[in-house]
VOPALO-110010 format. One line per 5 residues: number of its first residue (from 1); their letters; for each residue z, y, x of N, C-alpha, C, O. Coordinates in Angstrom, 1 decimal, decimal comma. Example, Ala and Ser with C-alpha at 12.3 -4.5 7.8 and 13.67 -1.06 7.14 Angstrom:
1> as> 7,8 -5,7 13,2 7,8 -4,5 12,3 7,8 -3,3 13,2 8,5 -3,3 14,2  7,1 -2,2 12,8 7,1 -1,1 13,7 7,9 0,0 12,9 8,0 1,1 13,4
***
This chain:
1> xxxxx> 0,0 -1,2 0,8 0,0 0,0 0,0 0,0 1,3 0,9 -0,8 2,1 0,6  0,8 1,4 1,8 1,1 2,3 3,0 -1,0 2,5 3,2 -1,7 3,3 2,6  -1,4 1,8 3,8 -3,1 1,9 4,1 -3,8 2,2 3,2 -4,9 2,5 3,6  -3,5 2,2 2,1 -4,5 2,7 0,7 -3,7 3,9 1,1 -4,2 4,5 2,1  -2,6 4,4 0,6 -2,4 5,6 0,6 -2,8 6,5 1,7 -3,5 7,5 1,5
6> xxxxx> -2,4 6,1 3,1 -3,0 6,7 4,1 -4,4 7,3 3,8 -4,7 8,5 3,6  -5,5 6,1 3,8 -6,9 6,1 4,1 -7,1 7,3 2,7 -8,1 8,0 2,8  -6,3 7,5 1,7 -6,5 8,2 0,5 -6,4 9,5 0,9 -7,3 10,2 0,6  -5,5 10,0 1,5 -4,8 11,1 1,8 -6,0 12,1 2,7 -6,3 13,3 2,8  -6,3 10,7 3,5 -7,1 11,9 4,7 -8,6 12,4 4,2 -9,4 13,3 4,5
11> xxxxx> -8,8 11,0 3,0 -10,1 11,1 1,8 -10,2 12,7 1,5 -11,3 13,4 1,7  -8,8 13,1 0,9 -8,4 14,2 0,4 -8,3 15,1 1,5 -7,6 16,1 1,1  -8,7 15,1 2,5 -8,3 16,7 3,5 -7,5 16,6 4,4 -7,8 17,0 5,5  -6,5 16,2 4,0 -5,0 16,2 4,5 -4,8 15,4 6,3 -5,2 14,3 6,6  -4,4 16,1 7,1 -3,5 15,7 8,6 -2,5 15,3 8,0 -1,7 16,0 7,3
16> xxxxx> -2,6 13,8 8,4 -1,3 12,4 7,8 -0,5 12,3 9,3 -1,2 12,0 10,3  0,9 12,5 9,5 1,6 12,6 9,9 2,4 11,7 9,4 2,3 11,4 8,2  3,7 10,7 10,5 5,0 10,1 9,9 6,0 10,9 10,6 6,2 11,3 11,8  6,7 11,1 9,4 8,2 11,7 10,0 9,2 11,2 10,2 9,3 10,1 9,8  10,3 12,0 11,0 11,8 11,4 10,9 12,9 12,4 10,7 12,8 13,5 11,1
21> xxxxx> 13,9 11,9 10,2 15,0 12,7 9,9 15,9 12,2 10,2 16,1 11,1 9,8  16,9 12,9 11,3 18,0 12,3 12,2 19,3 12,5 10,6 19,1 13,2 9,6  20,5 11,7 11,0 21,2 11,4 10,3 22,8 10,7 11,1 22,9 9,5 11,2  23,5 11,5 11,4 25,0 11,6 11,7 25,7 10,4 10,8 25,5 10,4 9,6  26,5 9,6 11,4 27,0 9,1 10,1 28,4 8,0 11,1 28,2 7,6 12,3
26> xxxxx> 29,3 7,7 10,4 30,7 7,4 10,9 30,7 5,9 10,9 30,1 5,4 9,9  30,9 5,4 11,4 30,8 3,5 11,5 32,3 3,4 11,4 33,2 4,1 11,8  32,3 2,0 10,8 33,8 1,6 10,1 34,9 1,8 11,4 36,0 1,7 10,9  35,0 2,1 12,6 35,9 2,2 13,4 35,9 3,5 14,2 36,3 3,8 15,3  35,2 4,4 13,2 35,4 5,5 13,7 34,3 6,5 14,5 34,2 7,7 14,4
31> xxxxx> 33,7 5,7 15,2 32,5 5,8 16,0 31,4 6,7 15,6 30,6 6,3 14,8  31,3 7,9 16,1 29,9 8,7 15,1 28,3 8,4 16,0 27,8 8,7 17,1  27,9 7,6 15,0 26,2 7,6 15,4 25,7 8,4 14,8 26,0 8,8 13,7  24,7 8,7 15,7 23,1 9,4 14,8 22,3 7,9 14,4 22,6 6,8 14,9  21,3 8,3 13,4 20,4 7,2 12,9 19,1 8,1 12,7 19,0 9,3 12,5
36> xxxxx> 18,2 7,1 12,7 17,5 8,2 12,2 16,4 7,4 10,9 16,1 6,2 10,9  15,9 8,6 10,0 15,6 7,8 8,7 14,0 8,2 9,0 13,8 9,1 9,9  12,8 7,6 8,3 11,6 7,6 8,4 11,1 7,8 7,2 11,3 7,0 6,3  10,4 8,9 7,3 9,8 9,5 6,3 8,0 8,8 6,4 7,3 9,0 7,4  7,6 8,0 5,1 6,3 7,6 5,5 5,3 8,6 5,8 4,4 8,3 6,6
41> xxxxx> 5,4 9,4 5,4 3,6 10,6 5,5 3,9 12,0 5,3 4,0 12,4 4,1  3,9 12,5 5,9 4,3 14,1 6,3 2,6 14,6 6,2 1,9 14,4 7,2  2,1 15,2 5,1 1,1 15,6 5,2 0,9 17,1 5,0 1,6 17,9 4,3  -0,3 17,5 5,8 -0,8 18,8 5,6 -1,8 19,4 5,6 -2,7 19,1 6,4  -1,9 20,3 4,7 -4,2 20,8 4,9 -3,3 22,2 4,6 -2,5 22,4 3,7
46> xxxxx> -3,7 23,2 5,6 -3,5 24,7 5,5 -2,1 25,3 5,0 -1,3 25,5 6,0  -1,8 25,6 4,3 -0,5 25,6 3,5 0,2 24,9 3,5 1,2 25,0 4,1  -0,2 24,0 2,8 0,4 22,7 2,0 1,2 21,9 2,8 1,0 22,1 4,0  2,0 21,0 2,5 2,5 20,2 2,9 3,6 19,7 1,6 4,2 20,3 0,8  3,5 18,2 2,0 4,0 17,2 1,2 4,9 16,0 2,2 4,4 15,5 3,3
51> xxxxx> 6,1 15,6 1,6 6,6 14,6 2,3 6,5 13,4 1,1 7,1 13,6 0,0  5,5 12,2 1,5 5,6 10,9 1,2 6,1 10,2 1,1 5,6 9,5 2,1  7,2 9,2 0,4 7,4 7,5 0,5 6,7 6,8 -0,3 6,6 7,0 -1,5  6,3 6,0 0,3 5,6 4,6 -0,7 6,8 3,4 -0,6 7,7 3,2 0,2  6,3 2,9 -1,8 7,9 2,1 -2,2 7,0 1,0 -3,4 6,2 1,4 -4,3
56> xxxxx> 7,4 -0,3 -3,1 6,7 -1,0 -3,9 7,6 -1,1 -5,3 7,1 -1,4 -6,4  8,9 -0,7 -5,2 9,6 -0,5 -6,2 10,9 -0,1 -6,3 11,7 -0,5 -5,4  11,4 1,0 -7,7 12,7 1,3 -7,3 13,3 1,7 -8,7 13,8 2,7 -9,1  13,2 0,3 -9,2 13,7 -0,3 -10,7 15,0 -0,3 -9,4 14,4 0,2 -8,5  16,0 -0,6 -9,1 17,2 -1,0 -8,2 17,5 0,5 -7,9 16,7 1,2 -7,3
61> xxxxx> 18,7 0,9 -8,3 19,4 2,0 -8,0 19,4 2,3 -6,4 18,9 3,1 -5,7  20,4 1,0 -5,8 20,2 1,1 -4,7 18,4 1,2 -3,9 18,0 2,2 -3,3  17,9 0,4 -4,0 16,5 0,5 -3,4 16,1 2,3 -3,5 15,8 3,0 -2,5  16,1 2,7 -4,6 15,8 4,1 -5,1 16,5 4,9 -3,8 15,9 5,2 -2,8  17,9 5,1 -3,9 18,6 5,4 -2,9 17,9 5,2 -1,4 17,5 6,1 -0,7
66> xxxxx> 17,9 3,9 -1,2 17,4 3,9 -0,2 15,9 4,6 0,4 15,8 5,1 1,5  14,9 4,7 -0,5 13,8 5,1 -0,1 13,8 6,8 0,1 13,1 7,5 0,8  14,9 7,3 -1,1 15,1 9,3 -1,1 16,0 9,2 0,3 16,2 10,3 0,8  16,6 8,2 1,0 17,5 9,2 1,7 16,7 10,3 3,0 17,3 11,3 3,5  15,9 10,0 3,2 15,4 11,0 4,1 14,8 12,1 3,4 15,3 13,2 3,6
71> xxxxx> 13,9 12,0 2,4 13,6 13,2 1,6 14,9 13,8 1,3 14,9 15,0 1,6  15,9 13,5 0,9 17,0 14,7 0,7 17,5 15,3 1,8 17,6 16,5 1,9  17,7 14,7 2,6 17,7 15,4 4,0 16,9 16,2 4,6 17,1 16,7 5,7  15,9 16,4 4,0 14,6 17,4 4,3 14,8 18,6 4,0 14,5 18,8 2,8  15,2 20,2 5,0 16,2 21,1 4,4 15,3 22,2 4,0 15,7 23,3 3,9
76> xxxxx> 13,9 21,9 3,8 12,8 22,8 3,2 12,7 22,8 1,8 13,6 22,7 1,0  11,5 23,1 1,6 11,0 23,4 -0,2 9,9 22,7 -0,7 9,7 22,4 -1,8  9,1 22,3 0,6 8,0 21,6 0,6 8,2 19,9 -0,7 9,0 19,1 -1,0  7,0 20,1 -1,1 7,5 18,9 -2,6 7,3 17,8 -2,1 6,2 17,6 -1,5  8,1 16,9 -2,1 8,8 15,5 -2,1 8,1 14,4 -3,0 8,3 14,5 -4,2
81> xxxxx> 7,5 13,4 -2,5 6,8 12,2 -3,6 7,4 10,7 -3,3 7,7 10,2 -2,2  7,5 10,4 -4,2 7,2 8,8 -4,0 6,6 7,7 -4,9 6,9 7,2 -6,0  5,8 7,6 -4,1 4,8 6,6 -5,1 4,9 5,2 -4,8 4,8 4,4 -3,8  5,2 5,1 -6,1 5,6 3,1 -6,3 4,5 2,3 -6,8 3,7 2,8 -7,6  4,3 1,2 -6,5 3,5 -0,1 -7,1 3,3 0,1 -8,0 2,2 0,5 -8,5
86> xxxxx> 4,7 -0,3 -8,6 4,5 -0,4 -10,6 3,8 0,9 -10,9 3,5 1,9 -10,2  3,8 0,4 -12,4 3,4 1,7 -13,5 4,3 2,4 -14,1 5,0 2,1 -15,0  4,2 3,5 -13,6 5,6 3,9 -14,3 5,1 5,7 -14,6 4,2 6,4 -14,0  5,8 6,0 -15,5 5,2 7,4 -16,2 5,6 9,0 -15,2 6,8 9,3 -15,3  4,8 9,8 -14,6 6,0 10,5 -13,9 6,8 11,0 -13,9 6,7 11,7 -14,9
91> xxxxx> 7,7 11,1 -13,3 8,9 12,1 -13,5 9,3 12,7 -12,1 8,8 12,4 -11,0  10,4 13,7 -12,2 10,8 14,6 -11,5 12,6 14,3 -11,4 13,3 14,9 -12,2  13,2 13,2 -10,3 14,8 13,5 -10,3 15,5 14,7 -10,6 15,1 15,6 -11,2  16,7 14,7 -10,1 17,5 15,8 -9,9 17,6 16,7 -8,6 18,1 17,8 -8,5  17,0 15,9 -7,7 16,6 16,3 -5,6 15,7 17,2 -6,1 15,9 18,4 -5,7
96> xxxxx> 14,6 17,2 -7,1 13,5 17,8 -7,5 12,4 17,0 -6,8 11,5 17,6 -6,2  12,5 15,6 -6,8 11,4 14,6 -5,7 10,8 13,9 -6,9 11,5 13,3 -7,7  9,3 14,1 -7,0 8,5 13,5 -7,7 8,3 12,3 -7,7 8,2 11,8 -6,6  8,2 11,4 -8,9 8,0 9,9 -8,9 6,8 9,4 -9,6 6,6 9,6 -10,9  5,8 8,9 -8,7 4,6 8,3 -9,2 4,4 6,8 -9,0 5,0 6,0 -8,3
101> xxxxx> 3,0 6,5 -10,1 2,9 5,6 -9,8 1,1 5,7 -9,0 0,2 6,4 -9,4  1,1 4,4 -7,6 0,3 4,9 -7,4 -1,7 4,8 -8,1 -2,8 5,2 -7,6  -1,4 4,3 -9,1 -2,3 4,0 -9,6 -3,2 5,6 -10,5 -4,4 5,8 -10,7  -1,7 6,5 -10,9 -2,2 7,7 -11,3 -2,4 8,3 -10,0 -3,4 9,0 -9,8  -1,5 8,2 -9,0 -1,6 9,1 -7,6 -3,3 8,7 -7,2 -3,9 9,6 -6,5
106> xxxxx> -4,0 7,4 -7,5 -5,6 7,2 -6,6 -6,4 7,8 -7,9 -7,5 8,3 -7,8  -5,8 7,6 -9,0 -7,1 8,2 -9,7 -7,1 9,5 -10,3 -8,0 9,9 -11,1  -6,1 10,3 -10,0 -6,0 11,6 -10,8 -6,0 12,6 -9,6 -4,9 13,0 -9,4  -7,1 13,1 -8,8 -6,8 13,9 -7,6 -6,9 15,4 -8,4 -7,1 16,4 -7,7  -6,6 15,6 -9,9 -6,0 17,0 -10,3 -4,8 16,7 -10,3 -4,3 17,8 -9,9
111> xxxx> -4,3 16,3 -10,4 -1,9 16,0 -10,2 -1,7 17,7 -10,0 -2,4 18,5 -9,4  -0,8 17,8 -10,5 0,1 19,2 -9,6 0,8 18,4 -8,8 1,9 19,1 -8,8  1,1 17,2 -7,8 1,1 17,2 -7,1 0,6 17,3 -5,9 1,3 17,4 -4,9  -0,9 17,5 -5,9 -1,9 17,4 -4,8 -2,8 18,5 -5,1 -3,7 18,7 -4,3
***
């Protein structure tokens, strides 16, 4: 899915970039690591820019969790996607991170996302 989307993106214009977002965090004995989280596709054409996860699914609270945690960590404005497998209708969380499916994300290149 990651390679359809890719090969799609650059279809569309866009310098496909992967990102990362470092992440501080306390281990059960005290210990502070950094981690760092990976953002799939950091894209950009002139202005624009968009931060990407593809996710084959995030029916699972946790899984959900797991795929935003780098987009929330992202301390810009720039709009936030993630496009899942399934079919699912879009919406917009509470982060303000868009949820698609990517079946609207390959065939609808008017989206107000893109």
């Amino acid at each position: 899915m990651e390679n359809i989307l890719y090969n799609d993106l650059v279809r569309r214009g866009f310098d496909v970039d992967v990102g990362v977002v470092e992440q501080n965090v306390r281990e059960d004995s005290g210990k502070k690591i950094r981690r760092q989280l990976e953002v799939d596709f950091v894209v950009n054409r002139g202005i624009e820019r968009y931060y990407i996860q593809s996710a084959l699914s995030i029916a699972d609270p946790g899984k959900r969790e797991q795929e935003i945690a780098s987009l929330v960590r992202i301390p810009d404005s720039f709009k936030k996607v993630v496009v899942v497998r399934d079919y699912i209708q879009p919406w917009v969380d509470e982060n303000g991170i868009q949820y698609i499916g990517i079946e609207d994300f390959l065939l609808n290149e008017d989206i107000h996302l893109l």
